[in-house]
N, C-alpha and C positions, 0 to 999 in steps of 0.2 A: 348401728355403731361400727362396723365391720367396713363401712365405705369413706372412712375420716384415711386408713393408710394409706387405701388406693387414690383417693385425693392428692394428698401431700406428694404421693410418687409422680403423679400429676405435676402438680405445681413445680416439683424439684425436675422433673424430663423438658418444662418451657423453658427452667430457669437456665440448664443448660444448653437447650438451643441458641437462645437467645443469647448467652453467653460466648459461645458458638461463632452467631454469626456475626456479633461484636468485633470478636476479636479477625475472625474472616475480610470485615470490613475495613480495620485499622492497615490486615495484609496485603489490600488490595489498594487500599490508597497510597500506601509507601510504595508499591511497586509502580505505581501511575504517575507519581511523581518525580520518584528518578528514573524511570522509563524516559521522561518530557526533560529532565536535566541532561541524560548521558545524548538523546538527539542535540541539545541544541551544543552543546558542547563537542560533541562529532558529526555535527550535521555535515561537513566539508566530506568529511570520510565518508559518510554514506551514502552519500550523494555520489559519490564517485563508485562505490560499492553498486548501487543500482544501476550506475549506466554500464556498468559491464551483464548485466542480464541480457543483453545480446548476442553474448558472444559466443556460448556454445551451452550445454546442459552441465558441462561439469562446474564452470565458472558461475554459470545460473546455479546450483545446489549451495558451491561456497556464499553468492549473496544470500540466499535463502537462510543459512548459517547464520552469516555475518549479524544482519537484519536484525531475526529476530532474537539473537545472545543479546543485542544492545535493547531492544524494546520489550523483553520478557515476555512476548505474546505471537505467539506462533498466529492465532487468528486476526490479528493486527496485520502481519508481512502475509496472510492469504489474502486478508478481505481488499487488503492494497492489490494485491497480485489481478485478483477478479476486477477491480475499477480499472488498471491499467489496461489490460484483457479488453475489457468495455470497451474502450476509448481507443483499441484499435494504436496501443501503445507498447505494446508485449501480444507475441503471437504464442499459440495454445501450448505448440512444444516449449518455448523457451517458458513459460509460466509451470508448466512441470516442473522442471528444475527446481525453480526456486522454491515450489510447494516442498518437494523433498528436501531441501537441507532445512527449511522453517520447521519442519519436525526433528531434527536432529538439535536445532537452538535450542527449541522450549524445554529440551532435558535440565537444560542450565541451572532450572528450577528446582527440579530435585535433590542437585547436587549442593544448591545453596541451602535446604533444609537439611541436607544429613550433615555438610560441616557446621552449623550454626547448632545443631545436636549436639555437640559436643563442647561445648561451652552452656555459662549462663549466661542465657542470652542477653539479660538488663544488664550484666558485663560490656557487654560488646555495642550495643545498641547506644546507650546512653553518652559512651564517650564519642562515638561517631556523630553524632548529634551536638556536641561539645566542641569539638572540633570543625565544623563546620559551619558554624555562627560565624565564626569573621570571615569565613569568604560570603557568607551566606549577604554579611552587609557590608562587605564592602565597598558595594558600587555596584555598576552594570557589568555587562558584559560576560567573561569567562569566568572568572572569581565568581562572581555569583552565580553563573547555570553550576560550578563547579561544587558549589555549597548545594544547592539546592536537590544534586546528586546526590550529596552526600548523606542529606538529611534523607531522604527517599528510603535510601539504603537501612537509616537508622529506624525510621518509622515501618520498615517492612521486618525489621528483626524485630521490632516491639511486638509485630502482629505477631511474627512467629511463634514469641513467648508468652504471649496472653493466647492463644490457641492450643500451646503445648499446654496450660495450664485450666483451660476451659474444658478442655475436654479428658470427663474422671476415665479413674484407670478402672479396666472392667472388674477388679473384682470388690468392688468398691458399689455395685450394681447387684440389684435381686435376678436373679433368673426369672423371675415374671417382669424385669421390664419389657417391654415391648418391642424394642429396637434391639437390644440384647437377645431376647428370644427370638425375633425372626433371624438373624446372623446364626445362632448354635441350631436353628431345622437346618438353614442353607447347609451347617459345617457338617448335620449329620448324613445327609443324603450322601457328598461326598462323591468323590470320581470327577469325572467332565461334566457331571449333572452343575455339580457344586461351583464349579471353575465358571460354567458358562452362564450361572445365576448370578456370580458376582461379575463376571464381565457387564450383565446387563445393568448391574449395579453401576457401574463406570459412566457408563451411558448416561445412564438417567441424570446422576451425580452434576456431569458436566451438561447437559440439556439446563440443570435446575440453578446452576453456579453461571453459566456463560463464560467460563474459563479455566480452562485446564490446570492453569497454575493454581487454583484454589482447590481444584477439587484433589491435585494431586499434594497439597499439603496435608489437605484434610484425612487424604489415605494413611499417609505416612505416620499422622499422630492417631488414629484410629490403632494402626497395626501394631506403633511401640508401645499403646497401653492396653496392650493385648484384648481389644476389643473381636480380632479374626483370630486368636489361639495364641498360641506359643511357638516360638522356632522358626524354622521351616516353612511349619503349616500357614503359619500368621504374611511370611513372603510369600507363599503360594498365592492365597489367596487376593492380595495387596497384588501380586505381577498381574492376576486375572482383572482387576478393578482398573489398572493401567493400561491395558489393553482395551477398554471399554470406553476408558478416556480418552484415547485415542480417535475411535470413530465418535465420540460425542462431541469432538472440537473442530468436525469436519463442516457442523450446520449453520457455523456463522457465516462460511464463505457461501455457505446454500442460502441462507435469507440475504445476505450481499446479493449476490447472484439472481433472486427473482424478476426484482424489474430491470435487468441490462440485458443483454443483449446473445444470441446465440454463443458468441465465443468465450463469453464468461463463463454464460449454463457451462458451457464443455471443461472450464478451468474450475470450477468449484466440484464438478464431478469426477474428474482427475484425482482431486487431492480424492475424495471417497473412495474410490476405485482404489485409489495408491495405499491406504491405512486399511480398508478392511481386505484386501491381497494380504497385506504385512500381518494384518491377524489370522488371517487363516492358514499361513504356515508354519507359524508360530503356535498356534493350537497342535499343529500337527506334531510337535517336536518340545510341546508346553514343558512335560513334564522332568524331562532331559536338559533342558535348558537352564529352567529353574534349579535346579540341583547342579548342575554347574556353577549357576552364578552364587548361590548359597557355600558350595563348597570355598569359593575364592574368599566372601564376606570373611567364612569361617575361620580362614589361614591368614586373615587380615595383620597388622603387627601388633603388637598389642596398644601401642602408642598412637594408633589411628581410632580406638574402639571409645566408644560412649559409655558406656559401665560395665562392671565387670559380668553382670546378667549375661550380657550380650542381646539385650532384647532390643534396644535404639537401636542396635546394628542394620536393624531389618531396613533403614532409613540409606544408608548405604547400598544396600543389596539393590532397592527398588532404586536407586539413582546409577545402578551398575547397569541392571535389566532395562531401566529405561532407553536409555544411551547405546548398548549391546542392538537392544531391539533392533532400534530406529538407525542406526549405524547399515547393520547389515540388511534392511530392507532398502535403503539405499544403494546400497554396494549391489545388491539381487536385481534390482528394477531399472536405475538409471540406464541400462543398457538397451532397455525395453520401451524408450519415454517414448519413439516414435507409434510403436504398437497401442500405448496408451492411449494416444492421441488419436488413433485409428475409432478405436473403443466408442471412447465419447463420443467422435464425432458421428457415427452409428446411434449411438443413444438417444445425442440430443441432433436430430435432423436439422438442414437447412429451413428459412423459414422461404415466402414465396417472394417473391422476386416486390412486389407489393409492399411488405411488412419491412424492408432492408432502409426505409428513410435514416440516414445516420442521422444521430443524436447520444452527445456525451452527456452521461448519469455522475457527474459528481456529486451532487448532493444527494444522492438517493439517504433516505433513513436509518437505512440499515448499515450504514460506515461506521468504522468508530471514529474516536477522534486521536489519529496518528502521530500531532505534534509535529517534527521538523519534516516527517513522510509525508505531511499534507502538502508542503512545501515542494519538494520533490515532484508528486504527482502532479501540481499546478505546472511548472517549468514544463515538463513533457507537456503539458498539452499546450502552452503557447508555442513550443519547437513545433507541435502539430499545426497549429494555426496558421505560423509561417511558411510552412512548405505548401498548405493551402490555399494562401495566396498568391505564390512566386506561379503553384500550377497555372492557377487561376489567370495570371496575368501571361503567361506562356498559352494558352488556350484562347486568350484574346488576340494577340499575336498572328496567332493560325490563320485566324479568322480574317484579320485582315490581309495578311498575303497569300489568300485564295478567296477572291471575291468571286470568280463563276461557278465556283461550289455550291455545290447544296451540303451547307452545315448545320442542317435547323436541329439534328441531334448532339451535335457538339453546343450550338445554344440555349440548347436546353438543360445539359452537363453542366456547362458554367451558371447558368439559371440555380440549381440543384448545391454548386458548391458555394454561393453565393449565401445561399438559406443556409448551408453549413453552419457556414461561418457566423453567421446570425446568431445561431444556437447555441455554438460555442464561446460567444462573446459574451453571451448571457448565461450560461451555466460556471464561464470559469469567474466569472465576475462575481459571482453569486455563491461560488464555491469561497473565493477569495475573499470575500468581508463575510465568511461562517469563521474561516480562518482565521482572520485578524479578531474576531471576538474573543479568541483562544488567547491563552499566556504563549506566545511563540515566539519571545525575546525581542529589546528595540530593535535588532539589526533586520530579524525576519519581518518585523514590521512594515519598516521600509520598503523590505526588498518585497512584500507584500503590495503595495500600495504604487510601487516601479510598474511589477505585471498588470496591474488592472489598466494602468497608462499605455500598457503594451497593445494588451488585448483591446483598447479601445483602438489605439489609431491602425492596427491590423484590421480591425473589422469596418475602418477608413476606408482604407485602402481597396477591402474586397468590395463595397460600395462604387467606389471609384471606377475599378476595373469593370461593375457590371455596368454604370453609366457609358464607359465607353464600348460595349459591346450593344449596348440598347444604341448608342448615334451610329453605328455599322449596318445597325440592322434596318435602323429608318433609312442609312444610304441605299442599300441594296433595295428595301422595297419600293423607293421612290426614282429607283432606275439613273440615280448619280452615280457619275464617274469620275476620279481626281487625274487630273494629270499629271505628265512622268514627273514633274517638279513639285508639285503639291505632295503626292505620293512619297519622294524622295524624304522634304523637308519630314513630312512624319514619322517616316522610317529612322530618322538622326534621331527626334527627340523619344521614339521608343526607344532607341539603343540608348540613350544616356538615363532614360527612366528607368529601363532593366539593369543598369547595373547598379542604380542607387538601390533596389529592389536586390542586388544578388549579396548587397554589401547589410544590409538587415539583415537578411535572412542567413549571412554567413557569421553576423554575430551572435544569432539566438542560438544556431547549431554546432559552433567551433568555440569552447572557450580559449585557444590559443590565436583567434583574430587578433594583429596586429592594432597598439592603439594609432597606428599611420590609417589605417580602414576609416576613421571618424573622417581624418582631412579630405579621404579622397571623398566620401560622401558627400562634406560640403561642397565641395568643388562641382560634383557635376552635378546638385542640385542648382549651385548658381547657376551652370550651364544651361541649365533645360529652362531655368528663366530666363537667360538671357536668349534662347533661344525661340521663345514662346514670344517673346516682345517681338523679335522679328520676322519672324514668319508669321503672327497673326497682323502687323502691318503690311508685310507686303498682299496679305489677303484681303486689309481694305483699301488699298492702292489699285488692287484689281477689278474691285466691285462694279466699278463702272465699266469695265472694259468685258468680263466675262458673267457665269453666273453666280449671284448675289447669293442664291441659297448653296450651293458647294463651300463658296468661299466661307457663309458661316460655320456650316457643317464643321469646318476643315480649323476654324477658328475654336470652337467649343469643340474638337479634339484635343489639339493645344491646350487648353484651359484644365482637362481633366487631367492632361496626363503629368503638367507642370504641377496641379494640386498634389497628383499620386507620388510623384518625386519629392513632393513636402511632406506628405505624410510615411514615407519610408524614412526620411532625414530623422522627425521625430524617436524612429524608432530604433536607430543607431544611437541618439544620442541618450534615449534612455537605457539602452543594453549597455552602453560605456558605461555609467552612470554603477549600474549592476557589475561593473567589471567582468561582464556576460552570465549567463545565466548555470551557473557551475554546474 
């Protein structure tokens, strides 16, 4: 008879688990949804936000900022930072930066649950929700990513308030429950002992959540219903669990990171390297710190406070600590990002010269799904692929104005960038219809559906280029020679082939290309046909008089390279199209 209470306490500890992670999951889906509303709605801004991640580590820290305030997901603007990394699109120190302000963003979080404290939340949630039905139907476009923000917003305070209220207040609990009792041993050991068993707590927390912003709600309403004590003690140990959350949100960019490639390894070990730094001197100063920031909490106004307890406060304190932290481990370290970088690079070794076949990993499994950053990341690698091929067709070049070289390792180079581009044609294409499965707005549709037309006649083009290095190299080993006017005429229709080529690639790389850049494309694409008609006639005018295999030779040079000048026009006229690729 004695085992029916223990039962029902049973039943009552799933019922609020489950309650729990109910209400966890309603928080996580509003934050996923205006996450994917405020991108498409600022996707222009952040787009512009990301291309400055080259420009120094402190402009790198504000995008890392920027990023992730607008996507509420610090492991989102890492696991992005690691695929860029990958893709040999962000180099190791400029990917620091931006790890370190992506942890100064995800504060945002905190700060939204302690103001949100201080209302009822079904107050607030429900008219926001209310108000943004007519943009929500609007129509397309802005008005509705504009609702659909809205609505994010309001289904992420509903979480808040079915979590504030799923989870009872501790004294409302026997001391034999089980969850209860393990937390009051932790609280009686007490000292650093206590601090660095709830830190571990943090850890686990965000291992078992996959997201910091969950597990850092779950602290805050754990500590204002005095589940870690009362006071003080209740921040205390809430600042140690935040610390813990810290390095537990470091392993998404670590399983990001396993199948890419050395330079990622080094950027997902960075950010670890960078959070568990920021907690070990923080331990050193824990208890100083915290009594500082409690003191401020304390001296709050009283018209900022949650009730007159002062116990919500604590919801404050931990979104002051949180922010304080990550502030000043920023301000300590950026100065250090090149030593970081040393670090890693020590850690994670070079591989052998063998193992270095490039190959871009966008689809790896372990991504999340970014929204307008997916976008983003695709553009950088068609910018990659263009410069790829300009190389490409500069290295063909080479070749042919040093025919008594021995270039068989520069043939083999373009051989090598050739399969590149192969890889890449087929990873971002394959990245880009994961994307278009996605809600990514009509207009990203589109512009979705532009790059794969991109990347298809780029990876044209790199064909092209290597066909005409495969007929150089049957010239050279069949011991032909063009003369000074054969030689001449190909030399014209490279020059007008390379600038149809400079005038693509200077659209996918400059969005301030002039719309005059289209005209001149056409033009000297007509040229190189009109010039390909004449000079592959006067090559069979010559047939009979010289030799018959040169003059084809020299004929199927013309042919590829007037093709290459069509497939570069293609890809002007779809970057106009894009109004380039912002």
């Amino acid at each position: 008879m004695t085992t029916l209470p223990l039962a029902v306490s049973a039943w009552d500890t799933i019922a609020v688990l489950l309650k729990v992670l109910g209400s966890l999951g309603v928080f996580l889906f509003g934050m996923k949804v205006m996450s994917e509303g405020i991108q498409k709605v600022a996707g222009d801004k952040m787009r512009a936000a990301l291309a400055s991640m080259t420009s120094n580590r402190f402009s790198a820290a504000l995008t890392g900022l920027f990023t992730t305030g607008l996507v509420q997901s610090s492991s989102a603007t890492t696991v992005l930072v690691v695929s860029f990394v990958n893709a040999g699109l962000l180099t190791l120190v400029e990917s620091i930066g931006v790890i370190m302000g992506a942890n100064l963003g995800t504060t945002l979080t905190a700060w939204i649950i302690a103001v949100i404290g201080k209302f009822k939340i079904t107050q607030v949630a429900l008219p926001i929700i209310g108000i943004a039905l007519p943009f929500f139907f609007a129509g397309k476009g802005k008005w509705k990513n504009t609702g659909e923000t809205l609505i994010g917003f309001g289904i992420l305070f509903l979480g808040l308030g079915m979590l504030k209220d799923s989870v009872p207040d501790s004294s409302t609990l026997s001391d034999s429950n089980a969850l209860r009792e393990s937390i009051l041993w932790i609280q009686n050991i007490g000292g650093y002992p206590a601090i660095l068993m709830f830190l571990v707590i943090g850890v686990v927390l965000t291992l078992l959540l996959q997201s910091s912003s969950a597990a850092m709600a779950i602290t805050i309403m754990m500590a204002t219903k005095g589940w870690l004590g009362e006071g003080s003690e209740a921040f205390l140990y809430s600042a140690a669990i935040v610390l813990g959350e810290n390095i537990g949100t470091t392993v998404t960019a670590w399983l990001a990171a396993l199948p890419a490639n050395v330079n990622a390894k080094r950027a997902a070990r960075a950010h670890l390297l960078f959070n568990v730094i920021g907690v070990l001197w923080m331990l050193v100063v824990f208890k100083i710190f915290t009594e500082g920031v409690w003191s401020i909490t304390e001296n709050m106004p009283e018209s900022w406070r949650v009730s007159s307890k002062h116990q919500s406060d604590i919801g404050f304190a931990v979104a002051i600590f949180h922010s304080a932290f990550n502030l000043i481990n920023i301000l300590l370290l950026i100065w250090f990002v090149p030593q970081i970088a040393r670090i890693v690079e020590k850690w994670v070794k070079d591989k052998k010269k063998t193992d270095e076949q490039p190959r871009l990993r966008y689809i790896s499994q372990t991504l999340v799904d970014l929204g307008e950053l997916n976008v983003v990341e695709a553009e950088d690698a068609v910018r990659k692929m263009s410069v790829n091929t300009k190389e490409m067709f500069d290295g063909f070049v080479e070749l042919f104005e040093n025919p008594g070289e021995d270039l068989s390792e520069k043939v083999a180079a373009l051989k090598q960038m050739e399969e590149t581009s192969d890889v890449m044609m087929h990873d971002i294409t394959e990245y880009l219809v994961r994307c278009s499965a996605r809600d990514v707005g009509s207009a990203n549709a589109h512009h979705i559906a532009r790059m794969i037309r991109l990347v298809a006649e780029l990876e044209e083009c790199t064909d092209g280029i290597y066909r005409l290095v495969k007929l150089l190299q049957r010239k050279y080993r069949k011991g032909r020679e063009f003369t000074d006017g054969q030689r001449e005429s190909i030399s014209e229709l490279i020059t007008a082939t390379r600038r149809t080529l400079e005038i693509a690639d200077q659209y996918l790389l400059d969005a301030n290309t002039p719309q005059t850049a289209v005209h001149e494309a056409h033009t000297m694409e007509k040229q190189t046909d009109r010039m390909r008609k004449s000079f592959n006639k006067q090559a069979m005018n010559r047939m009979s008089e010289g030799d018959a295999r040169v003059e084809m030779l020299m004929i199927d040079i013309n042919n590829q390279l007037e093709s290459l000048a069509n497939h570069a026009l293609n890809v002007v006229q779809v970057s106009s199209e894009t109004d380039h690729l912002d």
